[in-house]
C-alpha beads as a LAMMPS data file, in Angstrom:
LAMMPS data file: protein, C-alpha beads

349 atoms
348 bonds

1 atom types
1 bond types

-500.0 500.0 xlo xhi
-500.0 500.0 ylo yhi
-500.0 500.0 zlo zhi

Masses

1 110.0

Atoms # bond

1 1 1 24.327 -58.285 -187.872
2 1 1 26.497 -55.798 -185.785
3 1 1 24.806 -55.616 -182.211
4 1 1 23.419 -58.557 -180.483
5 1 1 22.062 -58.802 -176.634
6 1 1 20.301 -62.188 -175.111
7 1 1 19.940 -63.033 -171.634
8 1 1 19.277 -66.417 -169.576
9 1 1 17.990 -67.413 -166.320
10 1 1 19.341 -68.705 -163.361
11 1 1 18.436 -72.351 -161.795
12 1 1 17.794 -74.159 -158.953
13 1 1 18.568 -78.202 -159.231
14 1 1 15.421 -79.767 -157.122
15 1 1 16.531 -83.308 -157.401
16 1 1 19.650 -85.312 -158.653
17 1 1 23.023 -83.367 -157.904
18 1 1 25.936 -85.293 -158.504
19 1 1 23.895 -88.532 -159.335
20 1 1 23.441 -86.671 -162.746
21 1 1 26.423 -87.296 -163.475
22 1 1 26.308 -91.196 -162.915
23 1 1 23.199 -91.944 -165.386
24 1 1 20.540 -90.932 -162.836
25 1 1 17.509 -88.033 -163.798
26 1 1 17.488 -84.648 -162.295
27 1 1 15.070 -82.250 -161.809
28 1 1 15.773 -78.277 -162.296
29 1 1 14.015 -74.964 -162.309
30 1 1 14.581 -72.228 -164.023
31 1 1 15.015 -68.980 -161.298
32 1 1 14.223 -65.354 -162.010
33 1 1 17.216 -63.668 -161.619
34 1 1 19.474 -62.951 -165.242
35 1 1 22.475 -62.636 -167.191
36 1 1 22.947 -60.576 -169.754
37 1 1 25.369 -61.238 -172.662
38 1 1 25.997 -58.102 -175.368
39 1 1 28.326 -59.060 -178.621
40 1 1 28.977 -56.500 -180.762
41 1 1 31.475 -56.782 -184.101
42 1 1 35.061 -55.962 -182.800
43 1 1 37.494 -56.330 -185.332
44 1 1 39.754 -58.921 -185.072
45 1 1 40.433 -59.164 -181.540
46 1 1 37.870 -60.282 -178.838
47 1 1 37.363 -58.408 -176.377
48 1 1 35.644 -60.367 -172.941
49 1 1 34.556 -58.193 -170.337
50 1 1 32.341 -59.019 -166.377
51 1 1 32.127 -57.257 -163.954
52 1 1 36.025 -57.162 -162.494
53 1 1 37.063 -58.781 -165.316
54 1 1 38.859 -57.934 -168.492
55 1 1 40.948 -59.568 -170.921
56 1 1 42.130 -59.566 -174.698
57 1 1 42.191 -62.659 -176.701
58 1 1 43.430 -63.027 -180.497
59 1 1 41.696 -65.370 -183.063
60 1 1 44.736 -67.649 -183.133
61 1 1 44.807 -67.731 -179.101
62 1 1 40.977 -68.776 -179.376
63 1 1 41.499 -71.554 -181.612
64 1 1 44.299 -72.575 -179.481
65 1 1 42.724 -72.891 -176.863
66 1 1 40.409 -74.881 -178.519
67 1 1 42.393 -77.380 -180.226
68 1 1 43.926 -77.831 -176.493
69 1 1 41.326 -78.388 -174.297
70 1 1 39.769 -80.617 -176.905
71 1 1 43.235 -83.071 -176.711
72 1 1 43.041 -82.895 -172.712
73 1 1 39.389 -84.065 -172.988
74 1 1 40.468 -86.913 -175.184
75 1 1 43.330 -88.221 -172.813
76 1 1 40.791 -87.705 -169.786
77 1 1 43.382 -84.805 -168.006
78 1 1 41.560 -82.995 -165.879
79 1 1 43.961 -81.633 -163.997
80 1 1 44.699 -79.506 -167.140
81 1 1 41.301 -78.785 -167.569
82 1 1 40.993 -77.243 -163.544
83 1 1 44.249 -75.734 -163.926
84 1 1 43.281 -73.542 -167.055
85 1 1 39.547 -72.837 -165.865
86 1 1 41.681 -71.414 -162.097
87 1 1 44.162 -69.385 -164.000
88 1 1 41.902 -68.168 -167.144
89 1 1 38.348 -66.696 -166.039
90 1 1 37.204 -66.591 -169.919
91 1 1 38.541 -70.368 -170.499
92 1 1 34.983 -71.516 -170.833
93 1 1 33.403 -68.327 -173.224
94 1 1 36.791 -69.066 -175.054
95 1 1 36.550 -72.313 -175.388
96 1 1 32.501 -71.967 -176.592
97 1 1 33.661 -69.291 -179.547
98 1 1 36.288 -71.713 -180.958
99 1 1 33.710 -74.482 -181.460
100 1 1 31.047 -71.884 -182.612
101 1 1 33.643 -70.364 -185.191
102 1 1 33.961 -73.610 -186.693
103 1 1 30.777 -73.670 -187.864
104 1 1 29.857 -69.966 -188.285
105 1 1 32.767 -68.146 -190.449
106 1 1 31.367 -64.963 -189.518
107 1 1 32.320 -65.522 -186.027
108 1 1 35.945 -65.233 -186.667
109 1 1 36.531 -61.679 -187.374
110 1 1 36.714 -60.944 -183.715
111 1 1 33.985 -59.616 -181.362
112 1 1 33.374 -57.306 -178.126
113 1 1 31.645 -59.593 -175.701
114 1 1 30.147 -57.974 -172.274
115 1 1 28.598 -59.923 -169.623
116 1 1 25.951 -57.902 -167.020
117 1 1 24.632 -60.058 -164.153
118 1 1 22.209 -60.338 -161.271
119 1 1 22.829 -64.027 -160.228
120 1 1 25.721 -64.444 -157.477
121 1 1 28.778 -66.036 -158.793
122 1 1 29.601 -69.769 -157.627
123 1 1 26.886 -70.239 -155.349
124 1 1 24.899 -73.111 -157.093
125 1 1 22.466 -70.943 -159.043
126 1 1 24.408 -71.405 -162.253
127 1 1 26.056 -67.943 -162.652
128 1 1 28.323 -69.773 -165.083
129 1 1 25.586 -72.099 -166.614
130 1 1 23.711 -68.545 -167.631
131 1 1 25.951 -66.918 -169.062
132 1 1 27.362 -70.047 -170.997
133 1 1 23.757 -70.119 -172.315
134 1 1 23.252 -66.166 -173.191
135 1 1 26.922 -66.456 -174.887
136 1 1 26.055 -69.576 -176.982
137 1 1 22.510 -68.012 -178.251
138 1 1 24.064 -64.753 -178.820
139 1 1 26.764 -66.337 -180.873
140 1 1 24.237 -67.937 -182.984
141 1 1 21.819 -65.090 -183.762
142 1 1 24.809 -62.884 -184.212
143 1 1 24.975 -65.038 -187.394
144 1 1 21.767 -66.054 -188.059
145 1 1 20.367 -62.477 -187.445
146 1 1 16.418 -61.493 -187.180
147 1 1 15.587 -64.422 -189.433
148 1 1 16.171 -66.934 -187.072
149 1 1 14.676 -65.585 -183.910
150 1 1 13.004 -69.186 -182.642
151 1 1 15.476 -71.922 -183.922
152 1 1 14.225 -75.355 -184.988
153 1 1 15.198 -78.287 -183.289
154 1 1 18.552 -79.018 -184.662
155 1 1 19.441 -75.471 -183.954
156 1 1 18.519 -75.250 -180.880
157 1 1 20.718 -78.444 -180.250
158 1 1 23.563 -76.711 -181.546
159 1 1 23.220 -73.676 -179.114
160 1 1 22.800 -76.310 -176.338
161 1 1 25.673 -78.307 -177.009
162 1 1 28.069 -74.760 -177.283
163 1 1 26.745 -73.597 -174.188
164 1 1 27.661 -77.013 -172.737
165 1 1 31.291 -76.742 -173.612
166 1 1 31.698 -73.186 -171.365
167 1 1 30.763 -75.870 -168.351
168 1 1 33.136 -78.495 -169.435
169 1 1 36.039 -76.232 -168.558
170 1 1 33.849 -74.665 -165.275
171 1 1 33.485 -77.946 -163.484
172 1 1 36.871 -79.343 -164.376
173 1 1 36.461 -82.023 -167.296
174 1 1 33.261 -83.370 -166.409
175 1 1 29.739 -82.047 -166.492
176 1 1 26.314 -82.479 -166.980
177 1 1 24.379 -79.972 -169.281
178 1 1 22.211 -79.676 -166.922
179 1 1 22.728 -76.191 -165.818
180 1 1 22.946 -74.792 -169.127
181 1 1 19.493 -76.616 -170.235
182 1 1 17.862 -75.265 -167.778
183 1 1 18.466 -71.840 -168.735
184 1 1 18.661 -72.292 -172.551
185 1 1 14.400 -73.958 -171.784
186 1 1 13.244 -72.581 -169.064
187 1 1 10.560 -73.618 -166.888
188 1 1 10.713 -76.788 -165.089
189 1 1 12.935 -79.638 -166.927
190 1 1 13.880 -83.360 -166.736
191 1 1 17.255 -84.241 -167.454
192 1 1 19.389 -87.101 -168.153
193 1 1 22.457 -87.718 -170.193
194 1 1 20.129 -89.716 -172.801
195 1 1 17.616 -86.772 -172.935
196 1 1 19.082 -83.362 -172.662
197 1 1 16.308 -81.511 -170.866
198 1 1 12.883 -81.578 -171.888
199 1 1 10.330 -79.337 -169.913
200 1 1 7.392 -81.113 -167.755
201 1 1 4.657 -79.710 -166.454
202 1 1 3.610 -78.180 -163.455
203 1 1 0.968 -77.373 -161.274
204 1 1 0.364 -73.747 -160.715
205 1 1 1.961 -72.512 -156.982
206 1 1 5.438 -73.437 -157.029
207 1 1 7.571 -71.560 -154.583
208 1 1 11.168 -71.948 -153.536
209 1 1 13.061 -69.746 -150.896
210 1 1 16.874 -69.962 -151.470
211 1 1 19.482 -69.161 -148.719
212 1 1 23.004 -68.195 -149.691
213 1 1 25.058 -69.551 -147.011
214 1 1 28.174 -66.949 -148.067
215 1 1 30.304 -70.057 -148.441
216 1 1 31.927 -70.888 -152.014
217 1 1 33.403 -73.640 -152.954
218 1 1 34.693 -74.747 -156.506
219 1 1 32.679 -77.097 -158.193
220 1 1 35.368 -78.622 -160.309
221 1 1 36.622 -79.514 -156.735
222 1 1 34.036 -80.836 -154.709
223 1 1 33.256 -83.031 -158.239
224 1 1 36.739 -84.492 -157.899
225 1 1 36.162 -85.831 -153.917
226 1 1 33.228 -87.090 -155.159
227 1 1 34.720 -89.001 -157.843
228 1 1 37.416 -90.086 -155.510
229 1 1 34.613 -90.813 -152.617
230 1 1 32.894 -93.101 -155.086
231 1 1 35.965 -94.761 -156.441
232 1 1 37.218 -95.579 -153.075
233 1 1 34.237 -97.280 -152.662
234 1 1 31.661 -98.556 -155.741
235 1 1 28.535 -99.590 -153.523
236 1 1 28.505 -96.420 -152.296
237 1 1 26.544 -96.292 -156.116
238 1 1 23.487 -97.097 -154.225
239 1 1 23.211 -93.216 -152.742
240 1 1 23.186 -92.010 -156.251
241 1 1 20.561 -94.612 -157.547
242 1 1 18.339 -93.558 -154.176
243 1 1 18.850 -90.001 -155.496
244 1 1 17.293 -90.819 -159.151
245 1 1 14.728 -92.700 -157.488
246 1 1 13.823 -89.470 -155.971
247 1 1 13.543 -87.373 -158.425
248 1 1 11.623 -89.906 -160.725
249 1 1 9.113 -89.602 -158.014
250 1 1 8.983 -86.265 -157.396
251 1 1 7.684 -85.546 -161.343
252 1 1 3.932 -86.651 -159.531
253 1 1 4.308 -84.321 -156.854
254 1 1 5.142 -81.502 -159.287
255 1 1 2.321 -82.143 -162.060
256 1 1 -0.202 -82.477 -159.302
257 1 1 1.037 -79.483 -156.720
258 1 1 1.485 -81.953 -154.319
259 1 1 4.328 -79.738 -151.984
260 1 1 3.721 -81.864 -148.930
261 1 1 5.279 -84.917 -151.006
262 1 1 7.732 -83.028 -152.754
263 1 1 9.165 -81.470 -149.482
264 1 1 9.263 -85.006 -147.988
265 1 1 11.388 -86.143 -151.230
266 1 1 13.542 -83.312 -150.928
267 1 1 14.211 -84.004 -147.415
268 1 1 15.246 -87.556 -148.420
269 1 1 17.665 -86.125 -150.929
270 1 1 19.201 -83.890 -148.533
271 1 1 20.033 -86.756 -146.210
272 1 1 21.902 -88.712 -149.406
273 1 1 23.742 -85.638 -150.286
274 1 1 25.180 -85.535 -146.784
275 1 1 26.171 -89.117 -146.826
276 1 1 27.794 -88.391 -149.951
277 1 1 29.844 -85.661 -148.171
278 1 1 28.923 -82.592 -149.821
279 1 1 26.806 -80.537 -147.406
280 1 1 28.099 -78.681 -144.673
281 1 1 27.307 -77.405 -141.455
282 1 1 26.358 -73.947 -142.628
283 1 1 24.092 -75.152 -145.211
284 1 1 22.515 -77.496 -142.970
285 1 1 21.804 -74.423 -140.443
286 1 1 19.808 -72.824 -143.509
287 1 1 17.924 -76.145 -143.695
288 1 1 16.867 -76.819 -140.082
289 1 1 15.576 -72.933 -139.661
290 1 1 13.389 -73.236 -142.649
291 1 1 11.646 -76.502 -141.875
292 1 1 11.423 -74.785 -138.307
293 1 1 9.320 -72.044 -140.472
294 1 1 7.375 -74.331 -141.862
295 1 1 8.917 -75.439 -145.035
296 1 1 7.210 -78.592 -146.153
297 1 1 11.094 -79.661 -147.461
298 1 1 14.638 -78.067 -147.955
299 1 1 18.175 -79.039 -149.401
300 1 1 21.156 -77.860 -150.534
301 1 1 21.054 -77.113 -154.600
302 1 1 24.231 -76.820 -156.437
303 1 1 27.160 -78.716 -156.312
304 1 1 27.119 -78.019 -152.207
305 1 1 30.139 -77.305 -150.014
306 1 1 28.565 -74.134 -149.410
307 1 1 26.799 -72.206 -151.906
308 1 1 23.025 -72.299 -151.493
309 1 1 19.906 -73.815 -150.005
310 1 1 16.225 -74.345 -151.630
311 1 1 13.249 -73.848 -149.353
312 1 1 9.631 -75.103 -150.433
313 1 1 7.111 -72.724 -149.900
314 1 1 3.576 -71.671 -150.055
315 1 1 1.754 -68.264 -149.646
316 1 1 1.308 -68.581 -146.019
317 1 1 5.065 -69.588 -145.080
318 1 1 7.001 -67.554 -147.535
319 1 1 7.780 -64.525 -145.582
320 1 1 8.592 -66.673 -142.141
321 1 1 11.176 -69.065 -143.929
322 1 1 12.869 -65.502 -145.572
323 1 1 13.242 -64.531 -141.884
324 1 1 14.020 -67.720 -140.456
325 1 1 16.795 -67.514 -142.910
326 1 1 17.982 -64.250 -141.758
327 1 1 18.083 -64.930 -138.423
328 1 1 19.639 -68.233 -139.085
329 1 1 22.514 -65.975 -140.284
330 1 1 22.291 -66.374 -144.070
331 1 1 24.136 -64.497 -146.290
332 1 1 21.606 -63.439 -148.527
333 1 1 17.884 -64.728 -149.266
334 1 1 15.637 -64.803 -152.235
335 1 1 12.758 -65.435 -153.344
336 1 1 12.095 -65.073 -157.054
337 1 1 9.857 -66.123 -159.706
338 1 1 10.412 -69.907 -160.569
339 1 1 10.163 -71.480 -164.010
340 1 1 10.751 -68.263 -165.682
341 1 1 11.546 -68.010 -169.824
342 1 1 14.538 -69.434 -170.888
343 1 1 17.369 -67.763 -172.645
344 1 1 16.053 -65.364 -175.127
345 1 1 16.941 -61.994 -177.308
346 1 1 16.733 -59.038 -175.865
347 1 1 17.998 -56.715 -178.405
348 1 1 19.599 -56.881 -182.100
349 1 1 20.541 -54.423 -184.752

Bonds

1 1 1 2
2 1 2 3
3 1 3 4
4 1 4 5
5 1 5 6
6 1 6 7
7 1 7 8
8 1 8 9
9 1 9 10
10 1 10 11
11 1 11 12
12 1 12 13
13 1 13 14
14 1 14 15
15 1 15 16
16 1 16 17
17 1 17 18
18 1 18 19
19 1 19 20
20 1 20 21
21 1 21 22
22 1 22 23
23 1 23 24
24 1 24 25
25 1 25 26
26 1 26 27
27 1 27 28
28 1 28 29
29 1 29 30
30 1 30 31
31 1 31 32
32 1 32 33
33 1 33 34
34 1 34 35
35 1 35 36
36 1 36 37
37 1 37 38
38 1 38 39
39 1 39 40
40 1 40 41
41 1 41 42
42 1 42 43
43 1 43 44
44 1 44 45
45 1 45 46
46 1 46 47
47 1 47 48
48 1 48 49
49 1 49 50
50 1 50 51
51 1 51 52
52 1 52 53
53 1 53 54
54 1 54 55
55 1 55 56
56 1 56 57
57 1 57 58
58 1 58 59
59 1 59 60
60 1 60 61
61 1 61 62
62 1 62 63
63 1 63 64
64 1 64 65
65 1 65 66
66 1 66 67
67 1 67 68
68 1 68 69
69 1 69 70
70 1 70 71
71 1 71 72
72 1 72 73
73 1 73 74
74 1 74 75
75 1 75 76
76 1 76 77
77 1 77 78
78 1 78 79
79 1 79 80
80 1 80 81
81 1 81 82
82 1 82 83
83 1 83 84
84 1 84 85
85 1 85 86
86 1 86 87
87 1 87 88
88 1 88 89
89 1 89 90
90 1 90 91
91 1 91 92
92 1 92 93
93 1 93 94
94 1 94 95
95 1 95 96
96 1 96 97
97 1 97 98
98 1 98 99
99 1 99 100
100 1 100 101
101 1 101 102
102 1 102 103
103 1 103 104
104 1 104 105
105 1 105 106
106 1 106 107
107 1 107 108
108 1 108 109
109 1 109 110
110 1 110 111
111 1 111 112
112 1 112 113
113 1 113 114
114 1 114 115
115 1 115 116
116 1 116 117
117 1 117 118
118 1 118 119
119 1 119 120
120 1 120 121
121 1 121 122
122 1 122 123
123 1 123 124
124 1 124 125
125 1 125 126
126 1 126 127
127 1 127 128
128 1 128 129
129 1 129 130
130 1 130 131
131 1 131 132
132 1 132 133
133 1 133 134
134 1 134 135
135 1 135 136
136 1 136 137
137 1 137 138
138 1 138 139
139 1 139 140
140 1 140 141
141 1 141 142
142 1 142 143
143 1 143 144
144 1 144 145
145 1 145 146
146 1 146 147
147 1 147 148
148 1 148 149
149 1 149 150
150 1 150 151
151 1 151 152
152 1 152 153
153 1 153 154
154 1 154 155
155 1 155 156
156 1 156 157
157 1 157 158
158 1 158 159
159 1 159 160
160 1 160 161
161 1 161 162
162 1 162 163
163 1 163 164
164 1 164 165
165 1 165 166
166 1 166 167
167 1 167 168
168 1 168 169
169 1 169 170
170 1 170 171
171 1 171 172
172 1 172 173
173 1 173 174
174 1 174 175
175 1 175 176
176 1 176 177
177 1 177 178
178 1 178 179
179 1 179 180
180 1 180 181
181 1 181 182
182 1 182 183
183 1 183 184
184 1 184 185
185 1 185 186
186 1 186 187
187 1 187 188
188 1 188 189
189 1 189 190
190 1 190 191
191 1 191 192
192 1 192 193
193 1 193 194
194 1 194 195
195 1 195 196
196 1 196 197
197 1 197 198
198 1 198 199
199 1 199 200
200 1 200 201
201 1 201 202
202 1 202 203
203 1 203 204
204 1 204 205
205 1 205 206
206 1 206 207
207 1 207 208
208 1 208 209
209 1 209 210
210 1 210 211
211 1 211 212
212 1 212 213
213 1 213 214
214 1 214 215
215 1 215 216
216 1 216 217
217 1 217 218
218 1 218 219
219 1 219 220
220 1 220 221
221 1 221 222
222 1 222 223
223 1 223 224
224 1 224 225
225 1 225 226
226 1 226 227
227 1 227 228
228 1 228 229
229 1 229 230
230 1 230 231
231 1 231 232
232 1 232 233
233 1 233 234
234 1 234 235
235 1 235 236
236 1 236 237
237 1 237 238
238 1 238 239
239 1 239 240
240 1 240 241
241 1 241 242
242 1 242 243
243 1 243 244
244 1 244 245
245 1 245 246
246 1 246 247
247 1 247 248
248 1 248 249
249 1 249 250
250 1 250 251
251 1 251 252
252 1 252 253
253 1 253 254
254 1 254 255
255 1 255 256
256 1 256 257
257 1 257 258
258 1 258 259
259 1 259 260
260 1 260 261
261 1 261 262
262 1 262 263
263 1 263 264
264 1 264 265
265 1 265 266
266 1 266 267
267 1 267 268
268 1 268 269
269 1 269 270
270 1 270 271
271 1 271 272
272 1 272 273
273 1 273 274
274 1 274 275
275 1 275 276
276 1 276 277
277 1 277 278
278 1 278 279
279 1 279 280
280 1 280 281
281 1 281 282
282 1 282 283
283 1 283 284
284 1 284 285
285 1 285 286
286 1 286 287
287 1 287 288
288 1 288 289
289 1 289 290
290 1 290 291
291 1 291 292
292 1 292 293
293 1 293 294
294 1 294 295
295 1 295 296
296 1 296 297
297 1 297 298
298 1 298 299
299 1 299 300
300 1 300 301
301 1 301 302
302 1 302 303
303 1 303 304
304 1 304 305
305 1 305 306
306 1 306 307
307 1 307 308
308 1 308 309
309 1 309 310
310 1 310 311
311 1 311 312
312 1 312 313
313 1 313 314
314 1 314 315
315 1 315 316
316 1 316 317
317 1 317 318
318 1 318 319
319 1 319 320
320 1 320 321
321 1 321 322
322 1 322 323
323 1 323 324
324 1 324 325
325 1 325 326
326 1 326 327
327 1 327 328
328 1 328 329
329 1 329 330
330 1 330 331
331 1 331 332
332 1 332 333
333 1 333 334
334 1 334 335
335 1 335 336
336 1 336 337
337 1 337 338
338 1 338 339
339 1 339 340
340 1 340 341
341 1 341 342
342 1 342 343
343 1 343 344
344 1 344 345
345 1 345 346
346 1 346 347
347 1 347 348
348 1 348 349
């Protein structure tokens, strides 16, 4: 195999940030905006390119990096791990290739890797997630070739669990694989760390409207004053219990199409993430004009601290919550397909 391109979906988190982390289930949709990853044989260099971004990496620097990251995992230094991922923007699709080489031989001879994407960076719709997930199932069918074009179950795990890595080093340390499920599957998921993603149904009609509020802020950072938030504090574990609660619940308002309960439970979750301290007054904003527009629920999606806002909608409010947004001063609006395919081949020769 010489020429491999795959690309993966975006996502929107409907229930559980940050309690994810803490043993509670989240609920995510795929989104229908994509990232493209193209890996073609290079040699014995790798070659990383997106957009702005360029850099040259030899094998030995790969496996470094591996070997590395891997020892700051195991001592639980984090502050390594967010220190590389601000420094190095290819820490993560590094760090993915030198656990992927050490199962895949072929995968050490160097490559020319080229990201192409549609999904805004840091602004809670898993730029990072996406590509982590393109990267990890290009990797594998760059090795596996035509013959291999749906992989089985253990597989598939393995592409999951590379992908993973990339968001290790992206969120500083810590992460769910939440994000990069949700664009490896597709469709609607349920996630916990003892089940990583499995899709559930869903009635048809599912609409979101998401606001960008033009604000970024680094997940690996507003993870850490969470930590520190919850540490300072460890009732405050209640919020993130309240949170899985919610999302357990809102699996009956998603099989049946009931939006009118599942904007009321994503009105409840908003409130917890606020008295967990990571909304904002921008984001908020966002969320007050599209309820005004008739939204039956909104909340911030993402790690929060900026980034974006989800909107429920229906046929008859979709176009006033877009310019509710607008006029509410957002800094961009969609409103895409939801539960779209999952990360898939594109092209191969």
């Amino acid at each position: 195999m010489d020429e491999v391109i795959t690309s993966a979906p975006a996502k929107a988190i409907l229930f559980g940030e940050h309690a994810v982390n803490r043993g509670q289930v989240a609920i995510a949709a795929s989104v229908g905006l994509r990232i493209k990853c193209h890996i073609r044989r290079g040699g014995y260099f790798y070659h990383l390119q997106s957009k702005g971004h360029a850099r040259t990496f030899t094998r030995d620097e790969v496996i470094a990096l591996g070997r590395q990251v891997d020892e700051w995992r195991a001592a639980g230094d984090y502050a390594a791990i967010r220190q590389l991922a601000a420094r190095d923007y290819f820490a993560p699709a590094q760090y993915i290739i030198a656990h992927a080489m050490r199962s895949i031989p072929a995968l050490e001879d160097g490559l020319d890797i080229a990201f192409a994407s549609e999904i805004p960076r840091s602004g809670g719709l898993g730029s990072g997630g996406a590509a982590h997930a393109a990267l990890a199932r290009a990797l594998y069918h760059f090795a596996a070739g035509e013959a291999d074009l749906s992989p089985g179950a253990q597989n598939q795990a393995q592409i999951g669990a590379w992908a993973y890595l990339g968001d290790v080093i992206a969120h500083g340390g810590i992460a769910s694989a939440l994000d990069t499920q949700t664009s490896l599957l597709g469709g609607v998921i349920r996630y916990s760390t003892e089940a990583w993603g499995e899709r559930i149904p869903v009635a048809p009609g599912l609409q979101l409207v998401i606001g960008d509020t033009g604000v970024r802020g680094q997940t690996s950072e507003v993870n850490s004053r969470v930590r520190e938030w919850l540490a300072g504090d460890p009732t405050r574990m209640r919020y993130f219990e309240m949170i899985g609660a919610l999302s357990e619940a809102a699996q009956k308002g998603l099989e049946q199409g009931d939006w009118r309960l599942l904007g009321k439970l994503m009105n409840l979750n908003q409130l917890a993430l606020e008295k967990i301290g990571v909304s904002c007054p921008e984001l908020e904003r966002l969320i007050d004009a599209a309820i005004g527009a008739g939204a039956p629920g909104a909340k911030l999606s993402g790690s929060g601290g900026g980034g974006i806002m989800i909107a429920l909608a229906t046929d008859e409010t979709r176009e006033a919550i877009v310019q509710a947004l607008h006029q509410a001063g957002a800094y961009a609006v969609y409103a895409p397909e939801i539960a779209v395919q999952g990360a898939q081949v594109e092209a191969m020769s």
